[in-house]
C-alpha positions, -999 to 999 in steps of 0.1 A, spaced: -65 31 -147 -87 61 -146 -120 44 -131 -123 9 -111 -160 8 -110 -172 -20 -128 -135 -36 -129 -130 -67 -118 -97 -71 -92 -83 -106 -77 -69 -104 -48 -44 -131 -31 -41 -130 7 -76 -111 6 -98 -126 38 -76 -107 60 -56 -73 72 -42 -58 42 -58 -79 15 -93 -77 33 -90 -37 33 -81 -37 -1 -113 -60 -9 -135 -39 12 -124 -4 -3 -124 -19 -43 -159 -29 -35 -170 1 -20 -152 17 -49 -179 -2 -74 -156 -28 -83 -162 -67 -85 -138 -88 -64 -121 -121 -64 -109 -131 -24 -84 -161 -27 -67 -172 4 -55 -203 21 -71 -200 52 -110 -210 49 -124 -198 86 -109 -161 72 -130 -166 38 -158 -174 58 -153 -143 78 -143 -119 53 -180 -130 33 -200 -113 63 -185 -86 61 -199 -80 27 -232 -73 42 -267 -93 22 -259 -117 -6 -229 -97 -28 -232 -111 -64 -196 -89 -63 -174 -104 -39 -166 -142 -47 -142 -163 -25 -115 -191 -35 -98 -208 -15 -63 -214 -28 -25 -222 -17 -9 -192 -45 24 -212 -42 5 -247 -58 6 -236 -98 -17 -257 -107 -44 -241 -77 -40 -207 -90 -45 -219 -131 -77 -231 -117 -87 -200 -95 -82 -177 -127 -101 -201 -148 -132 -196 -118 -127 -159 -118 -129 -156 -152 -159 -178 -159 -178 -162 -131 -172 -123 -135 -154 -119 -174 -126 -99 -178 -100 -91 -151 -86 -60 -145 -66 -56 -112 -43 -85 -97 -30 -77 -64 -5 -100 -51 -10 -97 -15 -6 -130 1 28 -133 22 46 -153 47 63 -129 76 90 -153 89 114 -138 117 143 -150 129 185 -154 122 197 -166 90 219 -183 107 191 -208 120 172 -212 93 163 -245 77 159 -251 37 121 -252 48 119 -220 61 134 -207 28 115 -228 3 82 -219 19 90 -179 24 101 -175 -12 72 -202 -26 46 -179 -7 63 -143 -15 83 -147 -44 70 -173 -63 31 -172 -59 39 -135 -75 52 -154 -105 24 -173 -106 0 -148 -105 21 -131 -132 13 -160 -154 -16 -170 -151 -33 -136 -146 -15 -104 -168 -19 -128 -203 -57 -124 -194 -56 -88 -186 -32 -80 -220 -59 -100 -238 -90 -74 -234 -70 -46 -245 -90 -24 -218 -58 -17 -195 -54 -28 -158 -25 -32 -133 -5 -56 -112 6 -50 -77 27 -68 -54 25 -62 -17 64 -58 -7 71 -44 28 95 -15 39 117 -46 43 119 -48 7 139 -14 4 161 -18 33 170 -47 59 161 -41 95 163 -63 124 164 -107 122 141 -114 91 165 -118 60 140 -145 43 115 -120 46 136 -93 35 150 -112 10 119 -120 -7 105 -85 -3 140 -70 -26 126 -96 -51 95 -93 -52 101 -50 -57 128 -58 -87 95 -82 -103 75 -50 -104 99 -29 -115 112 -55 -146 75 -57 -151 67 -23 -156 85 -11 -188 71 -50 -204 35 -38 -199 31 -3 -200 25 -3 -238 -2 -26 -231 -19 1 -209 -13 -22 -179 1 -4 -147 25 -18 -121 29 -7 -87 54 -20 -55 33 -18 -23 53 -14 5 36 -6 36 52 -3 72 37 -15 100 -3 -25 95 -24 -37 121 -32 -70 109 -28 -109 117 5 -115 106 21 -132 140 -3 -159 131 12 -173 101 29 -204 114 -6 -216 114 -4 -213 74 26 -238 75 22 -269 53 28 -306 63 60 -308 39 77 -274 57 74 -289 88 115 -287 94 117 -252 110 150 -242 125 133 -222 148 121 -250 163 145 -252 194 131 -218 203 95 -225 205 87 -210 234 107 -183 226 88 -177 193 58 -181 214 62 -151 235 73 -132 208 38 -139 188 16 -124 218 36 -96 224 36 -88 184 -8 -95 189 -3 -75 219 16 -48 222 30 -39 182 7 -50 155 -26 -27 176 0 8 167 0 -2 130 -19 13 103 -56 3 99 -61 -19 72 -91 1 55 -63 29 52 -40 5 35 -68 -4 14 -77 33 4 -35 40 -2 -34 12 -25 -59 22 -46 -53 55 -51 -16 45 -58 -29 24 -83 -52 54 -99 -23 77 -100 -5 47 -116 26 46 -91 57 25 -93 61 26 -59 31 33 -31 45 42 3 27 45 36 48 52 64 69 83 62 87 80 96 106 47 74 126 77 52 154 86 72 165 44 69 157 53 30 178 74 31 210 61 46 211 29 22 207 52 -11 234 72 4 256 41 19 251 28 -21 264 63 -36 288 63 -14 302 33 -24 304 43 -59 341 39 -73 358 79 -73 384 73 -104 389 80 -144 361 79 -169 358 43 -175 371 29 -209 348 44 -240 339 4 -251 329 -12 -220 304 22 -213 289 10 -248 288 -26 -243 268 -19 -208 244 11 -224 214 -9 -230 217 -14 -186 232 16 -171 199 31 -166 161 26 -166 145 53 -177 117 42 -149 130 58 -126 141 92 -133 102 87 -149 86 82 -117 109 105 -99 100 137 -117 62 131 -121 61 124 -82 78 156 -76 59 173 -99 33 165 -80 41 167 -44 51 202 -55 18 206 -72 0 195 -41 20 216 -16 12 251 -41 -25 240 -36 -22 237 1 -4 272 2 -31 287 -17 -54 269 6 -42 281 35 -37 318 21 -73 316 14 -85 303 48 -63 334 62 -78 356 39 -110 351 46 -104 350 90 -92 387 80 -121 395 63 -140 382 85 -124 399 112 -121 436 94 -163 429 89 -170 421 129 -149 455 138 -174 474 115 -199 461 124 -195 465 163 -178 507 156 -213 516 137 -235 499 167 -253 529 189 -237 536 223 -257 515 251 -262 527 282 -289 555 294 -304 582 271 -281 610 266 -312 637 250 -312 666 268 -353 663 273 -343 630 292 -310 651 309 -333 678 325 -360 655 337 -332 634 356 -322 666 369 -355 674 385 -354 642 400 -319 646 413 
């Protein structure tokens, strides 16, 4: 996509932190927007943030894991603004704690909420896109967890790798349809995510973290407290995102300080690579068709290409800038060499008659 304004984008998770700052930048961008979210006292919030009666920002309130809820929230969006452009599959649930103390309910509602909900925004929303021939794109909000593990949140993590491989199985499929699909995954974002126990339903009850309650407690104000407030602002995410989604990106990244842990799994994953003969001619052809996706060396050379474009522009830039101090400089010591002495006259009329008075 070239140019949002006008576009119409739906956006799951979108009355609050991430999904609200993608809202709020789309619609400053000129574009129409569809909020769906579970939670109805952050729809009603999100709404007066739209300032005067918006005929361009529309809220649903929807659970994206109920199929059935989300087939009727595309109908609505449809029937209200026409064509849909931009899905963004925002909506998550950020579970913490061991694997080793999780209950099948912890696991059935992570994965409903951040793996499957994508699914079903897949389905019910990309045949409706593909069928106005106009191009659009699909993004699924990930997490830096969804690259590499870190700390006691393997659901989360988990669901995150998943929800990554979606967009990148989904990206060769509709890229002849002029459709673009982008992984978003952002680091840490100053937003409300230590309140999403309240999100819970009635049949996931069963935590596992349920002996540590107090614990878990704690561990929610000191995340509203003390972590979440150093995180990225929201309308930043929200300007990222849609300039990855301009550019067309397969992956948009936020945090660079997350790169050295990059790093260390690609390299742990190399390194792992079996050192021995060429493998047997036949089984090399029987596996051709997935020893590669062309995707990625793809992506990988236009976004070099373009950080190296961008970092000869800055040089030029900055040559410029010094070019013109130096200029500027060579024109003030002119100017101040041709300025007349100050000081007393030095005419001789004026020397004698100093003289006299001397």
């Amino acid at each position: 996509m070239k140019d949002v304004a006008g576009k119409v984008a739906f956006i799951t998770g979108g009355a609050s932190g991430m999904g609200l700052g993608m809202a709020r930048v789309f619609s400053a961008a000129g574009m129409r927007i569809v909020i769906a979210d579970v939670r109805q006292d952050h729809l009603d919030a999100a709404m007066r943030l739209f300032r005067g009666p918006n005929p361009g920002v529309h809220a649903i309130r929807v659970d994206v894991a109920d199929r059935k809820a989300m087939a009727h929230a595309a109908v609505e969006s449809e029937q209200l603004f026409g064509k849909i452009h931009v899905l963004c599959n925002n909506a998550g649930v950020g579970i913490i704690g061991s694997l080793l103390e999780a209950s099948y309910d912890d696991w059935d509602w992570a994965m409903g909420v951040n793996l499957g909900a994508v699914f079903n925004g897949i389905r019910e929303f990309v045949p409706r896109i593909r069928s106005h021939g106009e191009g659009g794109h699909v993004l699924t909000t990930a997490s830096m967890g969804g690259l590499f593990a870190a700390g006691t949140a393997g659901i989360y993590n988990s669901s995150k790798y998943a929800a990554v491989c979606l967009m990148e199985s989904l990206r060769p499929e509709l890229a002849p349809h002029g459709i673009g699909v982008s992984a978003f995954c952002p680091g840490l974002v100053h937003t409300n995510i230590h309140e999403i126990e309240r999100t819970r339903p009635a049949h996931y009850a069963r935590t596992g973290y349920s002996a540590r309650a107090a614990e878990l407690a704690a561990r929610e104000e000191f995340m509203k407290t003390k972590i979440l407030p150093a995180g990225m602002d929201p309308m930043e995410v929200g300007q990222r995102v849609l300039r990855g989604i301009l550019r067309n990106d397969l992956y948009i990244l936020t945090h660079p300080e997350y790169e050295p842990g990059l790093r260390e799994r690609f390299e742990a994953i190399l390194a792992s690579v079996p050192v021995e003969a060429a493998p047997p001619a036949a089984r090399v052809a029987a596996e051709a068709v997935v020893l590669r996706n062309p995707i990625f060396a793809q992506e990988r050379d236009r976004r070099l290409l373009a950080r190296a474009t961008e970092q000869h522009a800055k040089a030029q830039r900055a040559g410029a800038k010094r070019a013109r101090a130096r200029s500027k400089t060579r024109a003030q010591a002119l100017k101040a060499s041709a300025k007349p002495a100050t000081g007393r006259a030095t005419h001789p009329r004026a020397a004698r008659k100093r003289s006299r008075r001397l």
